[in-house]
LOZAGU-932420 format. One record per residue (C-alpha): x, y, z; residue number from 1; residue in three letters. Coordinates in steps of 0.02 Angstrom, whole numbers, plus 50000, padded with zeros to 5 digits. Each point is the difference from the previous one (the first is absolute). Layout:
REM LOZAGU-932420
+-------+-------+-------+-----+--------+
:  east : north :    up : num : residu :
+-------+-------+-------+-----+--------+
:     X :     Y :     Z : NUM :    ALA :
...
+-------+-------+-------+-----+--------+
***
This chain:
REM LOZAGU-932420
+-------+-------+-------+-----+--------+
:  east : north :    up : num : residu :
+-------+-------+-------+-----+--------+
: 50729 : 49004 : 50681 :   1 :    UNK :
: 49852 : 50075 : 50083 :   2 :    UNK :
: 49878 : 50122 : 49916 :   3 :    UNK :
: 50100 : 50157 : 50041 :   4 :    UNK :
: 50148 : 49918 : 49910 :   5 :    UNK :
: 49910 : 49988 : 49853 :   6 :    UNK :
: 49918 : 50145 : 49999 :   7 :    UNK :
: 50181 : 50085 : 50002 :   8 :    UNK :
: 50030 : 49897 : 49882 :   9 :    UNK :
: 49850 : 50045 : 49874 :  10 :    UNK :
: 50034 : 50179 : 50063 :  11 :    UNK :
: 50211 : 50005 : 49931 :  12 :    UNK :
: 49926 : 49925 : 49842 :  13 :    UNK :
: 49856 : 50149 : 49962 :  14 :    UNK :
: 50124 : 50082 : 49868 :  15 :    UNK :
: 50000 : 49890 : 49857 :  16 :    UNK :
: 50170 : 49950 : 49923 :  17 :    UNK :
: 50104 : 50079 : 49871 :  18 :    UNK :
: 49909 : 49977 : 49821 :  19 :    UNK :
: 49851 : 49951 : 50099 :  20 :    UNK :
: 49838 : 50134 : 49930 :  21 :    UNK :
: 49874 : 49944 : 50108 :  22 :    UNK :
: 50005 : 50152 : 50158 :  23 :    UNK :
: 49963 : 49854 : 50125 :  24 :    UNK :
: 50140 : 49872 : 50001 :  25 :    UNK :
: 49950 : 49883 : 50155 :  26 :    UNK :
: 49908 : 49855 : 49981 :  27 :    UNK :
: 49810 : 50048 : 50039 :  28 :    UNK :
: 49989 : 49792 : 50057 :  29 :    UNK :
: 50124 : 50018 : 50121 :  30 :    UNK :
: 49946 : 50138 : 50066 :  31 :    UNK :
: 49857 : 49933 : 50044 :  32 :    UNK :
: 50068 : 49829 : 50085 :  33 :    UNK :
: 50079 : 50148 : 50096 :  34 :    UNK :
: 49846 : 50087 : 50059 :  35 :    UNK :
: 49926 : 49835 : 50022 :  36 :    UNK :
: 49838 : 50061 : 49884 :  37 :    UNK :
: 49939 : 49890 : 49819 :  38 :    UNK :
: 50040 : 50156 : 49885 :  39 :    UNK :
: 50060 : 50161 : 50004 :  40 :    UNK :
: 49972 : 50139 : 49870 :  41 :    UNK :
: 50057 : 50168 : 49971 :  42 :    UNK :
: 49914 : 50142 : 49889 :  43 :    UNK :
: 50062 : 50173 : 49959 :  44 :    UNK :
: 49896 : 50143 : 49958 :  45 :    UNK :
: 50060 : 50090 : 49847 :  46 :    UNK :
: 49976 : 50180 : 49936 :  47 :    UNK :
: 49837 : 49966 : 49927 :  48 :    UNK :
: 49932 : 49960 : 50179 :  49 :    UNK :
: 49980 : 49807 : 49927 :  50 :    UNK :
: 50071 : 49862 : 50081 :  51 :    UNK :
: 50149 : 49882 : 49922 :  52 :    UNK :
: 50006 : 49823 : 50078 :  53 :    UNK :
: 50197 : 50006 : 50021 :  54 :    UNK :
: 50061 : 49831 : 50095 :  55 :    UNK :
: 49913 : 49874 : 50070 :  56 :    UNK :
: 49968 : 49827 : 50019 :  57 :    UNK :
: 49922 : 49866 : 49862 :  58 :    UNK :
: 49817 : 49941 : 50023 :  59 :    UNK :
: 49886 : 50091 : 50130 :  60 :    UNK :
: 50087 : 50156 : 50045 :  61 :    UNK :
: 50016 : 50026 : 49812 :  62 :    UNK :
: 49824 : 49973 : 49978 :  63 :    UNK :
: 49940 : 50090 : 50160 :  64 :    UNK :
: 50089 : 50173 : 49947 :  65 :    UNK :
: 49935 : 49964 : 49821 :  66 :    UNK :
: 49841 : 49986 : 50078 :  67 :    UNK :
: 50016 : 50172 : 50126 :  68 :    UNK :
: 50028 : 50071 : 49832 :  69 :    UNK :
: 49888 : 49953 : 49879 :  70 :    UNK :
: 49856 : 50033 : 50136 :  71 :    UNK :
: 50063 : 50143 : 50055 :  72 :    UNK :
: 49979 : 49960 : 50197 :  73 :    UNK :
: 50080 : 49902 : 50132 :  74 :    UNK :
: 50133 : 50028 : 50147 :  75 :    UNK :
: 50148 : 50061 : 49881 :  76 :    UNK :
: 49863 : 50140 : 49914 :  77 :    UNK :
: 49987 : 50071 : 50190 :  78 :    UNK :
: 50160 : 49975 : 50062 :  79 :    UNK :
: 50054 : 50103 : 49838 :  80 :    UNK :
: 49883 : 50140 : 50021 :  81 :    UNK :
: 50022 : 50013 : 50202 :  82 :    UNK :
: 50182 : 49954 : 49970 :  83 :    UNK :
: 49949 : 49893 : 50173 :  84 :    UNK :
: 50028 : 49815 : 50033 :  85 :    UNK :
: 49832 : 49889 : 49982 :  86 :    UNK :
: 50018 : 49842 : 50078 :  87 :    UNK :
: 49844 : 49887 : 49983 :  88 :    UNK :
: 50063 : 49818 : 50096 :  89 :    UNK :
: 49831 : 49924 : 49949 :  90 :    UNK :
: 49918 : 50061 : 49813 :  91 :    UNK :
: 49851 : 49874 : 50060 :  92 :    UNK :
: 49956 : 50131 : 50116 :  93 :    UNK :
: 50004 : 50160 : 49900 :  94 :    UNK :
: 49862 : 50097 : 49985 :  95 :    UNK :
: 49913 : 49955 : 49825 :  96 :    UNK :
: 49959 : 50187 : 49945 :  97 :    UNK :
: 50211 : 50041 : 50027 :  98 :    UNK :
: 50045 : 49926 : 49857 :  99 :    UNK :
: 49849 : 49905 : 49938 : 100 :    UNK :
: 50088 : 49948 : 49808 : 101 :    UNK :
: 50163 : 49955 : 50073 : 102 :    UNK :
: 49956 : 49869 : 50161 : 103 :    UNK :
: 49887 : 49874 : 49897 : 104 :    UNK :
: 50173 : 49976 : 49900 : 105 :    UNK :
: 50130 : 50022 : 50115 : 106 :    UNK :
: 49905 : 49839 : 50095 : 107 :    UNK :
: 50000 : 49925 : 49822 : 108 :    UNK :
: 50177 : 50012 : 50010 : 109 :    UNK :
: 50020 : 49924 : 50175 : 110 :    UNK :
: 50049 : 50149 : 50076 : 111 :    UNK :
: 49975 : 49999 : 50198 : 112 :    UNK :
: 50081 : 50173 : 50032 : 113 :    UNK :
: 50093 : 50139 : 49931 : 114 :    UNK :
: 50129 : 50136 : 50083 : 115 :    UNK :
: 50044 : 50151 : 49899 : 116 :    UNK :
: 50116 : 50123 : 50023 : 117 :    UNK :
: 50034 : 50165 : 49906 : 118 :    UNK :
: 50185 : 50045 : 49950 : 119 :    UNK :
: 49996 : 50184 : 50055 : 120 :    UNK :
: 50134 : 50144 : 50008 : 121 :    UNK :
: 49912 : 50112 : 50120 : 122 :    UNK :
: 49811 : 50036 : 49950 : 123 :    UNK :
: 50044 : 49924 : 49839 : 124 :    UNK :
: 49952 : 49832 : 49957 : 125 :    UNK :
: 50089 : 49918 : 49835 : 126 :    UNK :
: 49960 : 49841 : 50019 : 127 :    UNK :
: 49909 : 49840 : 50108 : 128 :    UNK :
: 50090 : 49844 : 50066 : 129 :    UNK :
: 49863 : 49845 : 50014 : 130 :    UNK :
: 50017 : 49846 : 50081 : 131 :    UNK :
: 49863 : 49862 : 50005 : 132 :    UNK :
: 49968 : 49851 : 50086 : 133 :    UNK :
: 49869 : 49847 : 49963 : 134 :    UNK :
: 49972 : 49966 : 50174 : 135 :    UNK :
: 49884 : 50155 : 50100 : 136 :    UNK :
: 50115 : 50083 : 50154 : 137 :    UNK :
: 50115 : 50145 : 50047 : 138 :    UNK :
: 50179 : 50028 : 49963 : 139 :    UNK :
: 50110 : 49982 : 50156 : 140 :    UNK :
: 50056 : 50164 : 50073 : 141 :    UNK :
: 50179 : 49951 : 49938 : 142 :    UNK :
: 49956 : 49966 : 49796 : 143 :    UNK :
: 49888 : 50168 : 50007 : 144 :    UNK :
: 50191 : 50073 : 50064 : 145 :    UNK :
: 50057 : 49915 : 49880 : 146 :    UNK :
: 49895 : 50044 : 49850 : 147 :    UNK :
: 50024 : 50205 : 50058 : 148 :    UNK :
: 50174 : 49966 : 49962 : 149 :    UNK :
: 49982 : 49921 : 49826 : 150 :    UNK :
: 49874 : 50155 : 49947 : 151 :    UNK :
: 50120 : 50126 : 50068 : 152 :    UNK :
: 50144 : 49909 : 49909 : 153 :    UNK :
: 49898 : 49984 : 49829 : 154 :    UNK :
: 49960 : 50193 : 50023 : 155 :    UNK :
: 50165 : 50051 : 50014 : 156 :    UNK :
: 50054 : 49882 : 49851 : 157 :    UNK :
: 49855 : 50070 : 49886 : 158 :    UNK :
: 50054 : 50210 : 50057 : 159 :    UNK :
: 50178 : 49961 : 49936 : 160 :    UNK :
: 49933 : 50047 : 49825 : 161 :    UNK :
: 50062 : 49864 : 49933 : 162 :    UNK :
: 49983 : 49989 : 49781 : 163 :    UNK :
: 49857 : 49875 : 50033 : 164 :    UNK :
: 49918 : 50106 : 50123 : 165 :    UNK :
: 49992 : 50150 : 49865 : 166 :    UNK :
: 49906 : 49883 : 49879 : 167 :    UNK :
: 49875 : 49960 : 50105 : 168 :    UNK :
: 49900 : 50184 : 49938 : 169 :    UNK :
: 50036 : 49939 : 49817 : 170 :    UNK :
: 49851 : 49868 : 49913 : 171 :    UNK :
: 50052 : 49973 : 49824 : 172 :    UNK :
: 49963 : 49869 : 49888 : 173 :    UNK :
: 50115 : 49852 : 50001 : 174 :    UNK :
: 50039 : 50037 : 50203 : 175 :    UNK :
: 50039 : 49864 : 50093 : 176 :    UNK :
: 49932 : 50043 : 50158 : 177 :    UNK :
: 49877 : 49892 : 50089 : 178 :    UNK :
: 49844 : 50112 : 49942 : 179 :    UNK :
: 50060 : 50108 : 49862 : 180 :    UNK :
: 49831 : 49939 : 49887 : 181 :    UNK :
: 49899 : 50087 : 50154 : 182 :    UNK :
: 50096 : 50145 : 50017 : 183 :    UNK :
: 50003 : 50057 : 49811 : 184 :    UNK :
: 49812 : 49948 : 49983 : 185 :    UNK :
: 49963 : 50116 : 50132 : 186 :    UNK :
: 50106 : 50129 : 49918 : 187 :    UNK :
: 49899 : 49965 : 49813 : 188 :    UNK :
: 49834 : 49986 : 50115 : 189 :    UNK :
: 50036 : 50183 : 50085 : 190 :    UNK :
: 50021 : 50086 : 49826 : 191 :    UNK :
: 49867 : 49902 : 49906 : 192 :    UNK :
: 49854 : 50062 : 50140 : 193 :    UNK :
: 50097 : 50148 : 50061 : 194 :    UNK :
: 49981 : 49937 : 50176 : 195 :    UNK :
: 50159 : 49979 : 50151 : 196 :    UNK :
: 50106 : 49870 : 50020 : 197 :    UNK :
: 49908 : 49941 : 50127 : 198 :    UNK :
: 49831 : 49984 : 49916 : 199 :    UNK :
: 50100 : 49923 : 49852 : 200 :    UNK :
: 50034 : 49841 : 50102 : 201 :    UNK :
: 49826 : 50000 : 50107 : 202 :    UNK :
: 49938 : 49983 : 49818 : 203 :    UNK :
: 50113 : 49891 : 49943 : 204 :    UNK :
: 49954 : 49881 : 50160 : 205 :    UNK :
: 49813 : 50014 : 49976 : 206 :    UNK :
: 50016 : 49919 : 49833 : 207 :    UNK :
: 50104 : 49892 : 50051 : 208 :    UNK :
: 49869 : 49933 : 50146 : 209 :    UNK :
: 49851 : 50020 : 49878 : 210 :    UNK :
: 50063 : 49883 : 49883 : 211 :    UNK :
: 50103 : 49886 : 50122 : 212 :    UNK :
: 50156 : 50024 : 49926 : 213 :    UNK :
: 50182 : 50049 : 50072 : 214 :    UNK :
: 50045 : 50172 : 50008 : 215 :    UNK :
: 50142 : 49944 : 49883 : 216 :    UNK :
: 49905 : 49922 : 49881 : 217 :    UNK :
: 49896 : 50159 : 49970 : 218 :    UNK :
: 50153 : 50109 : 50003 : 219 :    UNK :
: 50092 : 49916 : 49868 : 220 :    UNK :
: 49824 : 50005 : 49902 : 221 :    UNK :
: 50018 : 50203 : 50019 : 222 :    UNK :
: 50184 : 50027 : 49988 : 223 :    UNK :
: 49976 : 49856 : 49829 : 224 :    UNK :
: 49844 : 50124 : 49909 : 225 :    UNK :
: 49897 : 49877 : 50039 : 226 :    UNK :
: 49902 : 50093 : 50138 : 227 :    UNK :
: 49963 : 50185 : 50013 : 228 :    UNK :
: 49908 : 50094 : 50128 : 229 :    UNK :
: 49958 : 50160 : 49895 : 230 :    UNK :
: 49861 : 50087 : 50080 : 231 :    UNK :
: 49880 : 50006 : 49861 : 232 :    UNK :
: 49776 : 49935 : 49984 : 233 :    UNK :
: 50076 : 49832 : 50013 : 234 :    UNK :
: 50079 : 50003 : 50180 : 235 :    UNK :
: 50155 : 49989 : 50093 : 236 :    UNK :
: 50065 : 49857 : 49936 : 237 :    UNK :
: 50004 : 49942 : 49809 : 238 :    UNK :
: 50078 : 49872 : 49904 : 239 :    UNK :
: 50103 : 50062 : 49858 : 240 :    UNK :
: 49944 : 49991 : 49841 : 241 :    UNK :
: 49813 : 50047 : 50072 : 242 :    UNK :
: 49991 : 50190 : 49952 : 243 :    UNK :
: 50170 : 50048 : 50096 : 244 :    UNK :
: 50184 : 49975 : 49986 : 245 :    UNK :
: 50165 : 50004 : 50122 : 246 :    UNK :
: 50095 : 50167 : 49994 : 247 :    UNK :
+-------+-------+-------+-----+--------+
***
């Protein structure tokens, strides 16, 4: 079969089986032999404005949305907030001040180039589709047809309001979603400093960077007691046990 073929093929599969609670139920590998790209990842946005890495393919594209995230920069950040395709076909060549954090390890990764697209309904985006390749160059006219399709189809699947889809606003402890030690440490972060969401997890990241450790790392040190970021004479960010304790 020819690329098309599978495509259609990846494209029937999208709803995942009966009994199946993953909201994705194609195979993110084969959809990528089917674009013809090395990985393929796909990341919703939830209620909280933060992202959740939802399906996606083992080793780099894993890593490279990890990365987008923990940094807090990099083609799926804009395509997000423009809700706008960005398709760099050479990261070599990016401008160093665009995402100055994120290029140093995307070429760690072997990354050569990087095509995003958002998941919109209308002005609303809900969610990015990436697809990465080692080697530098641009998509072919017919994959970037191609990949339109898949984000239109993986927008429609996510605005059926499936169960899944409702949980995706819900970070408790004991979640099993791909980030749920970010999400509630943002949420303990927000009412420990009395600050947004948003500055939550640009706090959370900074710490993260400072001490050169994963965002999850640090997360499940805050969501665990172990770290608080009380604002108080001793800073933003405090290990428990040192003056200050978790809510």
């Amino acid at each position: 079969m020819g690329a098309n073929s599978d495509l259609a093929a990846v494209l029937e599969s999208l709803h995942p089986a009966a009994g199946d609670t993953s909201l994705i139920g194609a195979d993110p590998r084969l959809c990528a032999q089917a674009l013809r790209v090395d990985g393929i990842a796909v990341s919703v946005t939830t209620d909280s404005g933060l992202g959740e890495l939802l399906w996606s393919t083992e080793g780099t594209s894993t890593r490279l949305e990890d990365l987008q995230y923990e940094l807090g920069q990099g083609p799926g950040h804009e395509t997000a907030l423009y809700c706008a395709p960005v398709l760099v076909p050479d990261l070599a060549r990016v401008p160093t001040g665009r995402w100055p954090a994120l290029l140093p390890e995307a070429a760690a990764l072997g990354v050569g180039a990087v095509f995003c697209f958002p998941l919109s309904v209308g002005s609303a985006c809900l969610g990015t589709l990436t697809l990465q390749q080692t080697a530098p160059g641009p998509l072919p006219d017919a994959t970037v047809t191609d990949a339109w399709l898949l984000a239109n189809a993986l927008a429609a699947l996510i605005v059926e309001g499936s169960p899944q889809q409702s949980a995706f606003a819900v970070a408790t402890e004991g979640s099993d979603f791909y980030r749920a030690a970010v999400h509630q440490a943002s949420g303990m972060i927000s009412v420990q400093a009395d600050i947004s969401l948003a500055q939550a997890l640009l706090r959370l990241r900074t710490h993260a960077f400072r001490h050169g450790r994963s965002l999850t790392e640090v997360a499940q040190d805050v969501v665990s007691r172990r770290l608080s970021f009380r604002d108080d004479e001793k800073g933003p960010d405090i290990p428990a046990g040192e003056g200050t304790e978790g809510p």
